[in-house]
TORGU-611780 format. One line per field, with one value per residue (C-alpha): residue in one letter; x, y, z. Coordinates in Angstrom, 2 decimals, padded with zeros to 5 digits. Layout:
! TORGU-611780
type c(a:...)
c1 c(X:...)
c2 c(Y:...)
c3 c(Z:...)
! end
This chain:
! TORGU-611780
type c(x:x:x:x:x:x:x:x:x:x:x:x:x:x:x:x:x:x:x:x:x:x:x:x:x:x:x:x:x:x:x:x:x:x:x:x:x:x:x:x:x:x:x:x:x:x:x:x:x:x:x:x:x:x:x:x:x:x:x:x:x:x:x:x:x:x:x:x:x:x:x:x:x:x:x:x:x:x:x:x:x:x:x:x:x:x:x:x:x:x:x:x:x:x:x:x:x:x:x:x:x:x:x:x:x:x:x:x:x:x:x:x:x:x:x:x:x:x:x:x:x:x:x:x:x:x:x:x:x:x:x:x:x:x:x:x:x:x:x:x:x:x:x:x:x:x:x:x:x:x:x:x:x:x:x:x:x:x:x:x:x:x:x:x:x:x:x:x:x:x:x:x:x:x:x:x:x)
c1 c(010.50:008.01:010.33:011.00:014.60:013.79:012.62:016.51:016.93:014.12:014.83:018.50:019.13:022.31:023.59:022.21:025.49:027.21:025.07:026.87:023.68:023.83:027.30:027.19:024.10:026.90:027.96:032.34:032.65:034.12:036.63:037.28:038.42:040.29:042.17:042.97:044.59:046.62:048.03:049.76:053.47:054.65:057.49:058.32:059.82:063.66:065.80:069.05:071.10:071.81:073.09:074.97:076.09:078.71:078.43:082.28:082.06:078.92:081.70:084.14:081.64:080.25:084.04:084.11:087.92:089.48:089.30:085.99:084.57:086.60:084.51:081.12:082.02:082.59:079.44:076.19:074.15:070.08:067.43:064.52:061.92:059.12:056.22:054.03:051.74:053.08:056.49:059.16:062.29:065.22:067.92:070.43:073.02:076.54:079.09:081.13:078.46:074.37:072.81:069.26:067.53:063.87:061.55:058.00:057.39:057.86:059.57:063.36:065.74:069.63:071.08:074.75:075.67:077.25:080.75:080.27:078.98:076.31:073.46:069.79:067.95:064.03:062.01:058.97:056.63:056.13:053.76:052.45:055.22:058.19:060.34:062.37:065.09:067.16:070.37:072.21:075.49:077.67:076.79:076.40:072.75:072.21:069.42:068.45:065.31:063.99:061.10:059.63:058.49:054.22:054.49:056.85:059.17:061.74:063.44:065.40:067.93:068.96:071.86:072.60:075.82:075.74:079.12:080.52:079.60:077.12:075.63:077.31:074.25:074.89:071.93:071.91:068.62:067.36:065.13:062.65:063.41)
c2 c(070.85:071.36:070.80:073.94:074.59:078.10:078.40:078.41:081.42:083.11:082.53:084.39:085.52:086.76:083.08:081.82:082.90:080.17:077.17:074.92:074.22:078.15:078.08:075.19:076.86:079.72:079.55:078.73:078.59:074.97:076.64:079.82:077.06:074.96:078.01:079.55:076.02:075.76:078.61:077.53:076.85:073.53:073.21:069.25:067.66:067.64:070.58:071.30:074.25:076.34:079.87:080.68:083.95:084.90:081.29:081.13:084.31:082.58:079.35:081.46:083.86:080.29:078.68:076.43:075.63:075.63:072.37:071.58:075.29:074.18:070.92:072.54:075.36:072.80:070.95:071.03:069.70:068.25:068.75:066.33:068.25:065.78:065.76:062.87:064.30:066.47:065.00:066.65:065.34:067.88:065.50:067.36:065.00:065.73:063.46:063.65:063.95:063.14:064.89:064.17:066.42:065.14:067.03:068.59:071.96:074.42:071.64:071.60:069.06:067.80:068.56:067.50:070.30:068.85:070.28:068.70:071.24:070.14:072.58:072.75:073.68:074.74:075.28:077.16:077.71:081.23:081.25:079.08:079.75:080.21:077.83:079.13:077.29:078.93:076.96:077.88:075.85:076.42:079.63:080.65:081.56:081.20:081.30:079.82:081.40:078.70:080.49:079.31:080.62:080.47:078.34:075.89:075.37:077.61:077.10:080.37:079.91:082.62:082.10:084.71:084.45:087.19:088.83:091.62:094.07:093.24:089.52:087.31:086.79:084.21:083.30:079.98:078.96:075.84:074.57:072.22:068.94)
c3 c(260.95:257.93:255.47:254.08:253.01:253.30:257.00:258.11:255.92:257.08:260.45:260.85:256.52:257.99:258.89:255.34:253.67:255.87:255.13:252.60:250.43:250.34:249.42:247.08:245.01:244.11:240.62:241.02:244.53:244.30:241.26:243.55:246.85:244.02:242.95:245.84:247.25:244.07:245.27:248.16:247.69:248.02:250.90:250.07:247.14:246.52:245.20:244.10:244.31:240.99:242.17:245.90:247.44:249.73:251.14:251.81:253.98:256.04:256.35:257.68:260.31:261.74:262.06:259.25:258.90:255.30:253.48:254.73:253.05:250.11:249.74:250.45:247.76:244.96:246.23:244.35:247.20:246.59:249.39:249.80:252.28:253.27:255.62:256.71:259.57:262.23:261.44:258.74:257.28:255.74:254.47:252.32:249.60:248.13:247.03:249.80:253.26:253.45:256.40:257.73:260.55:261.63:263.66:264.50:263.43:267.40:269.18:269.82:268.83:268.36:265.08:263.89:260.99:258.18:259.70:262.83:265.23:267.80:267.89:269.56:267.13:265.90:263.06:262.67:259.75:259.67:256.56:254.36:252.19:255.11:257.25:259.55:261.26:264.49:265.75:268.71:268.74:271.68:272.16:268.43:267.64:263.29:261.19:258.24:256.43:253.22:251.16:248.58:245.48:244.87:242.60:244.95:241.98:243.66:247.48:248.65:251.42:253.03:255.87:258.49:260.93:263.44:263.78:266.18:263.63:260.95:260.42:257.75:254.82:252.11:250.14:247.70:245.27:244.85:241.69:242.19:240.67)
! end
């Protein structure tokens, strides 16, 4: 080499545009990768539930007897969502029951429902703001959809039971605390 910075340039101009001293040389183009990063929801941190629809109807669609969808409706349960690697932790808090599932993002594992039901469950990350979590318990295939808000202070649950004629929906918001 000569020593000419601008021989690589010259040589393909097209591939100059992905050379980093190119790319560092333009005016906010660490601000623009700072920005759009910031933008990213956050899926971890803990949050607690401040609004919840039709989430007695979802109890009773999945088989959740009486007094134990009595409980859950007076419950104002917390979530803490954390990730450390490949691995991810959902443990959910009331006064009356903790629950903890852990498991890898596409891989299937054993989950105990805070009613008692054994499932197999899954969750994928559909997006980078979307976590989507598929039981099937005995049978009984239910989804739970969490999205969260762009700015990551928000977490929206949505539930779906299916049912003989239309699925069961019950949708519950959680702030970020």
């Amino acid at each position: 080499m000569n020593g000419k910075v601008s021989s690589f340039s010259s040589a393909c101009p097209a591939l100059q545009k992905y050379c980093p001293m190119h790319l560092a040389s333009h005016r906010g183009f660490r601000k623009q990768i700072s920005q759009n990063f910031n933008k990213m929801p956050s899926m971890t941190g803990t949050f607690k539930l401040i609004k919840s629809e039709n989430f007695d109807e979802y109890m009773k669609a999945i088989g959740v007897g009486m007094v134990m969808r009595k409980m859950a409706q007076a419950a104002t349960p917390t979530t803490e969502i954390k990730q450390e690697g490949e691995s991810w932790n959902i443990k959910t808090m009331t006064t009356f029951k903790t629950t903890e599932i852990k498991f890898k993002l596409g891989e299937a594992f054993d989950e105990t429902t805070a009613d008692g039901r054994q499932c197999k469950s899954v969750i994928t990350k559909k997006n980078e703001k979307i976590l989507l979590h598929e039981q099937n318990c005995n049978g009984q295939v239910l989804k739970i959809l969490r999205e969260f808000s762009d700015d990551g202070t928000e977490m929206k649950m949505v539930l779906e039971a299916p049912t003989d004629t239309t699925p069961v929906v019950s949708t519950r918001i959680y702030q970020k605390q």
